[in-house]
N, C-alpha and C positions, 0 to 999 in steps of 0.2 A: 591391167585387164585380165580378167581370169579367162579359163582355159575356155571353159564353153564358148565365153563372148568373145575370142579369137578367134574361134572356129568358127560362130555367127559369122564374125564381120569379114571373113578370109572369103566370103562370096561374095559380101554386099562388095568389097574395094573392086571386081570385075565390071569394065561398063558396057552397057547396051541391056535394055530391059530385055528384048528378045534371047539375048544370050542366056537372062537369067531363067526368062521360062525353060529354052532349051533343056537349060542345066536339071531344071527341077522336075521336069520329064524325066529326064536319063536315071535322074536321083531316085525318080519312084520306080520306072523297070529295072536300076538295079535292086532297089529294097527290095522287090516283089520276086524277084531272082531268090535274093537270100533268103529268105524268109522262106521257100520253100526247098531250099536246100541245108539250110542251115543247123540241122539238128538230124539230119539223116545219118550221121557220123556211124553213130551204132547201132543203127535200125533199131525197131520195134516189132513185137509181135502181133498176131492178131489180136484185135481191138486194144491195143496200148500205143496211145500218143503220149508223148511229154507235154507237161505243163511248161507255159511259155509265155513272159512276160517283157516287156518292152518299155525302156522307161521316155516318156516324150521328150525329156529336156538333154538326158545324157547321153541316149543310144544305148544304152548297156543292154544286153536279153540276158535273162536268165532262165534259166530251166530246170525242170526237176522231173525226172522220171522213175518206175518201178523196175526190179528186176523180175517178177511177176505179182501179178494180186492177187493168188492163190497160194495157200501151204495147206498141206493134208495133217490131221491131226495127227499127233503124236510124233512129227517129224519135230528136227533143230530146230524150226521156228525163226531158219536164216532167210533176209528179204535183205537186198541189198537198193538203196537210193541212190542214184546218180544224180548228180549236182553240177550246171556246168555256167558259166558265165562267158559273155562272149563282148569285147569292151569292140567299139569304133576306131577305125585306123584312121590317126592323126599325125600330119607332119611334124617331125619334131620343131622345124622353125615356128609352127602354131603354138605348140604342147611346151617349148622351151623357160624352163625357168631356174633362177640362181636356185644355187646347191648348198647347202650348211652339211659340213663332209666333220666327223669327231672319232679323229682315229685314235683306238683305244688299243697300246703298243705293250705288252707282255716284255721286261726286261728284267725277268728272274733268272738265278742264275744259270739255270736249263738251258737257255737262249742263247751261252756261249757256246755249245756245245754245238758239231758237225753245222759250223758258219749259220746256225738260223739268224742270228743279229743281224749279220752283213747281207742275206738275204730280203733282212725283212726292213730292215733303213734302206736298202737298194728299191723296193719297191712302194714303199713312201715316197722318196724320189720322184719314183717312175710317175707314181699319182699326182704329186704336186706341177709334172710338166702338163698336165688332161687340164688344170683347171681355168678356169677365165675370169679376168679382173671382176665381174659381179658376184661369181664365188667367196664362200669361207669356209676355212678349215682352222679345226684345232686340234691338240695332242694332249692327250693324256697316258702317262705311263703307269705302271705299277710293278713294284715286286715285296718287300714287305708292305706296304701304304704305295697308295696312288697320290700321284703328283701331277695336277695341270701344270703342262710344258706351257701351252699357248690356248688361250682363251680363242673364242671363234671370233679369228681376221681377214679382214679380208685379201681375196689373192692377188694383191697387187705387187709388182715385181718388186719392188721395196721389202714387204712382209712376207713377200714369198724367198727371198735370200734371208732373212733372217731365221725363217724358220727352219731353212737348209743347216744353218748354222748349230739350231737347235738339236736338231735330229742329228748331227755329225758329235757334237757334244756328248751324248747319252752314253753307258757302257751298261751291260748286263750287273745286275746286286744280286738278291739273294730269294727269299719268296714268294709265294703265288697268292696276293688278296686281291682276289676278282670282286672281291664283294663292295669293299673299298673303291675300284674301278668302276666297278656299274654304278655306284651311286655317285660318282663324284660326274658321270656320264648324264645319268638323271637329271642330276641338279642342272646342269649344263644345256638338256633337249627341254627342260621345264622352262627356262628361261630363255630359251630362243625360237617361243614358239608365234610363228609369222606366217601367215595362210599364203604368202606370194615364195615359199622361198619351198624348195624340197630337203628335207633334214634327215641324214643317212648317219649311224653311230657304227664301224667297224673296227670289230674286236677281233685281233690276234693275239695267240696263246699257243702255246706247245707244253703245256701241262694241268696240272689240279689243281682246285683250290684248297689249300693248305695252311691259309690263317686269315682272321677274322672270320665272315661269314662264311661258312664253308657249305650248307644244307643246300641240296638241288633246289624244292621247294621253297627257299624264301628266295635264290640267286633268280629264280624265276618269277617270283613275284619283280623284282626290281627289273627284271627286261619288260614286262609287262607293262610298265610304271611306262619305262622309256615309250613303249607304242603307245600309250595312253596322252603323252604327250607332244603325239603327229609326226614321233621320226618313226625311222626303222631300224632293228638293228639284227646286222650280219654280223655270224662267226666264222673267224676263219682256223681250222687247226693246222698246230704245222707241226711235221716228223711222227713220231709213233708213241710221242707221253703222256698225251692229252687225253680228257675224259671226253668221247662223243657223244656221249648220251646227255651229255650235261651240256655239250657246246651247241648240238641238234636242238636240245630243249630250251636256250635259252635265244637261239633264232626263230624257233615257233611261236615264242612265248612275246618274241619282240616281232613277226609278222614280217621278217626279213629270210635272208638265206644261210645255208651252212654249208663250208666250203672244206673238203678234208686235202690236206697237201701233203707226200711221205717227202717228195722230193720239191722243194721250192724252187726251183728255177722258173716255174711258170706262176710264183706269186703274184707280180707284178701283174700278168693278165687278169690273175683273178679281182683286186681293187679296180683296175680299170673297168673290168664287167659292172663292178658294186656301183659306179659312176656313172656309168652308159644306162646302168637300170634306175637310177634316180633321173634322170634325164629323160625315160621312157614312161613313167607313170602316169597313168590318165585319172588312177582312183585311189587313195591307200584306205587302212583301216577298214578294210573289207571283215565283217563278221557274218554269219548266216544264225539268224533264230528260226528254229523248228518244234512246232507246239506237237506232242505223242501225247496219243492218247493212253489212257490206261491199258497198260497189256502189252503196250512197247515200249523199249529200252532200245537207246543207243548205246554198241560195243566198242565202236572204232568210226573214226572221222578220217583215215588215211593219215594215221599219225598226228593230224593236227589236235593241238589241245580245245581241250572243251568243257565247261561247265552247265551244270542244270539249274537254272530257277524254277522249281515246282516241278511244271511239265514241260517245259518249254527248255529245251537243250541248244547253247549259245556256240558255237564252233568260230574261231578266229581263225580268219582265211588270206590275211593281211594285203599286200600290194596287187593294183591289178594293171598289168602294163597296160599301151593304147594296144589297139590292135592284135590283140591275143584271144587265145582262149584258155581257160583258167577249170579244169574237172575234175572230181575224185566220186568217190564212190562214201556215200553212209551206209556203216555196217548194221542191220537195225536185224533185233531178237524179239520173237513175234512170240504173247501168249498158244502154245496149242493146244492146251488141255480139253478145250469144249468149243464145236463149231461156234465162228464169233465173227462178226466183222469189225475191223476196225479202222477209221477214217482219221488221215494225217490233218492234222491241225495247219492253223496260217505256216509257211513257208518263208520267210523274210530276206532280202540279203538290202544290208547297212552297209553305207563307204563314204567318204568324202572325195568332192571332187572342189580344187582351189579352196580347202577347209570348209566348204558348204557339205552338210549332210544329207543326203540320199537314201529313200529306201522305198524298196519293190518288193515285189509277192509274186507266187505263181500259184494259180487256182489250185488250191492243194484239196477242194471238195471232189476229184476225181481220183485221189489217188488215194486209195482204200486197199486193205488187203482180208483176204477171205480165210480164215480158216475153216475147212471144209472135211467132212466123212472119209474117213481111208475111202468107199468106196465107190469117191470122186476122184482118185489120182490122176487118172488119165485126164480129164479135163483140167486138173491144176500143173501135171506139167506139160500141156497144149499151151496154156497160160505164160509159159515160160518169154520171155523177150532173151531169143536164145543171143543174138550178140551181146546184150549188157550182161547178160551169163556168163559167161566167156571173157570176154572183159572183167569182169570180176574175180573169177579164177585164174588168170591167167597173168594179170597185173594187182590186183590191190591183193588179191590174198594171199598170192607171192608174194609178195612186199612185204604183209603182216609176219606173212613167218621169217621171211629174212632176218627181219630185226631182230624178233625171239629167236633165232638160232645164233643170231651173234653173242646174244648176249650170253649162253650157254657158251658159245666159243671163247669168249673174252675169258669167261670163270673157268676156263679147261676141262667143262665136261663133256665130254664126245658122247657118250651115253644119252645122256638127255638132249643133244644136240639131232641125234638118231634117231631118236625115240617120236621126236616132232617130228621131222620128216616123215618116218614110218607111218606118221596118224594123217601126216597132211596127204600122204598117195593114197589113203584107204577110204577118207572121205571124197579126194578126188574121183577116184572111180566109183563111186556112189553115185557125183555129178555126173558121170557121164554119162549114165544112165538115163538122164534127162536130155542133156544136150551132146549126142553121139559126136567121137572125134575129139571133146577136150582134151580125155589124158595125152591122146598123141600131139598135140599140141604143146601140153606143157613138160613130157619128158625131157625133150632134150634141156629143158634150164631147170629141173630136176638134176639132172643126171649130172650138169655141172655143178652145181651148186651142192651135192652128195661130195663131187671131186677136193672142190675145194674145202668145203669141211676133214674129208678124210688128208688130206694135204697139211693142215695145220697140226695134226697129231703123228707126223712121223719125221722121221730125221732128226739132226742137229735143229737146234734155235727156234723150237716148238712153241715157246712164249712169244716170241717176236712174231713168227707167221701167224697165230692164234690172235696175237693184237691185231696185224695188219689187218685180216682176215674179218675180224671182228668190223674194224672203222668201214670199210670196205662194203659190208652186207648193209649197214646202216645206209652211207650213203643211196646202193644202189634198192633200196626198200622206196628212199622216197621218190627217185624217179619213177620207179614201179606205178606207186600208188598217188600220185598227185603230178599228169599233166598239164603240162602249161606250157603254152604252144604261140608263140610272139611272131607277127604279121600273118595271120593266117585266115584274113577276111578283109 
């Protein structure tokens, strides 16, 4: 029985028809409750509603708002879209379904090194006691070539000791073919693909890829492959060898998560998380298509990757729990050269729910942006929606610079690290201009975030604090810029 029709018939098994009315009173003054609360999160300004849609069979709302519909010519030409998805709270005894878990095990010779082996067989382990006899799990290793340890079995105490077995077997070899890995992982979620079952591939590593396929670009083609085939797939880094940019992009790429570890003792919690959130999914395969008109460009989706057919710009937004809500922010670059208005195309958001496809729209003929006369300013920034303003500088475009300041941290340039900063307080106070009070808002995680940059260039062990430093700003860029907020309706 799929998920919806669980949910159906979890009211019809209640008996007394009077009950059922009762119920469906309560059902509708609660919907009429949310529904008028439910998007006030970041207020609006004058005359700017969010667009708001509602899907009849799965509950989902999605929504799409402006950060104003005004830019004055000759300004950046920055409008920022807020995108927010808000899924139905369902019991997991409803929502519950078997797991296909293919954990992808890094035994290069790195792995010997400050106990990550015994760390990371310890919380295999720890995973294989979460699972239940309608569960499967498989192993695949890799260090020069990847080897399937164990094909996907199921978890029955029988093939759950042998695979114990398996995993005590293994020792660290010698290099790092992720590429070889992800595909032998592919082939693997290509061939296990079953609409009743939730299918999660996690990848642990503590370093580079180093032979065979080595290119960021095709490693992410092949995580894409794996989402393309209904799983997900999380990376998880461990200790301070690993490329993050490379393990971030090929969790984006695969619609899952990216987990950075310097000290593993708390490994084991993080797989168990990777399994509680297969366990929690109401939708995967969540994409959003956005049709621009001429004269706008998408710059940034909140990190998430994203490709354009024609005019229409495809952003992969992957799993969406039950009972969450799921936002970021579209960075969109406005023509200003000549007053012009210009009106956002169909809105889309794509997902599957029990492998059935879904998709919604939000009335996107409302949200229009005006570019107007310098000597209209004052009315464009009246226009402003000062909380999504603010929300925007204060999370997503902190976020945006964190990542570009890591990455100047990783390659040891303090200068250019500085340098971004410098531009991002001068365009800040620009903003604030519009909306009084932000700079004081975002000093103080300015002022740390200057700290910790100046920190990684002094003392002893300048490369080590400069890596940590680095995986560190990544991480904390995307909670910045891509909330996701689980039981929170």
């Amino acid at each position: 029985m799929s998920v919806l029709e669980r949910v159906k018939s979890f009211g019809k098994t209640r008996k007394g028809g009077v009950l059922a009315v009762l119920l469906a009173i309560l059902a509708t003054v609660v919907w009429v409750q949310v529904q008028a609360g439910a998007f006030t999160r970041f207020g609006h300004g004058e005359g700017i509603e969010p667009q708001l849609s509602v899907h009849p069979k799965t509950g989902v709302k999605f929504s799409a708002s402006l950060s104003h519909p005004m830019i004055v010519q000759g300004s950046d030409g920055t409008v920022y879209l807020n995108l927010s998805v808000v899924t139905p709270r369902v019991s997991r005894n409803i929502l519950r379904m078997p797991t296909d878990t293919i954990i992808v095990l890094d035994r290069s010779g790195s792995m010997a090194e400050d106990n990550k082996w015994a760390f990371a067989t310890q919380a295999v382990h720890s995973l294989l006691d979460r699972l239940t006899p309608s569960d499967r799990v498989a192993l695949i290793t890799f260090d020069t070539g990847a080897h399937v340890q164990s094909r996907l079995i199921p978890a029955s105490e029988t093939n759950i000791r042998r695979f114990r077995n398996i995993v005590n077997s293994l020792h660290p070899g010698d290099s790092t073919n992720l590429g070889d890995a992800l595909f032998r992982a592919e082939q693997m979620s290509a061939s296990a693909r079953v609409s009743e079952r939730r299918r999660r591939v996690i990848l642990l590593s503590d370093g580079h890829a180093n032979v065979g396929i080595v290119h960021p670009v095709e490693l992410a083609a092949m995580a894409r492959r794996i989402a393309d085939n209904g799983s997900v797939l999380s990376t998880v880094g461990m200790g301070l060898g690993f490329n993050e940019t490379l393990m971030a992009s090929l969790a984006d790429h695969g619609m899952g998560r990216f987990s950075y570890l310097e000290h593993l003792e708390s490994l084991g919690t993080i797989l168990a998380q990777e399994l509680d959130d297969s366990r929690d999914i109401y939708a995967d395969g969540s994409e959003m298509r956005i049709v621009l008109p001429h004269g706008v460009e998408l710059v940034d989706a909140a990190g998430y990757p994203f490709v354009l057919e024609g005019q229409t710009v495809v952003i992969r937004t992957g799993q969406l729990f039950q009972g969450s809500t799921k936002s970021f922010m579209a960075t969109l670059r406005v023509a200003n050269h000549v007053p012009a208005e210009y009106v956002l195309g169909d809105i889309d958001l794509n997902y599957r729910v029990d492998g059935r496809l879904y998709q919604q729209e939000v009335g996107s003929s409302e949200l229009s942006i005006a570019c107007v006369a310098p000597e209209r300013k004052q009315e464009a920034v009246a226009s402003i929606n000062k909380d999504l303003f603010r929300t925007a500088w204060i999370r997503n475009n902190l976020g945006s610079i964190m990542r570009e300041v890591g990455d100047y941290v990783r390659s040891g340039d303090q200068e250019k690290a500085k340098e971004l900063m410098d531009n991002y307080r001068d365009r800040l106070e620009e903003a604030d201009k519009a909306v009084p009070g932000l700079k004081k808002d975002a000093d103080r995680q300015l002022d740390e975030l200057e700290a910790r940059i100046d920190d990684a260039f002094q003392g002893p062990d300048q490369k080590i604090k400069q890596n940590r430093a680095a995986k560190s700003f990544l991480g904390a860029s995307q909670e910045l810029q891509r909330e996701v907020n689980k039981n929170t309706n």
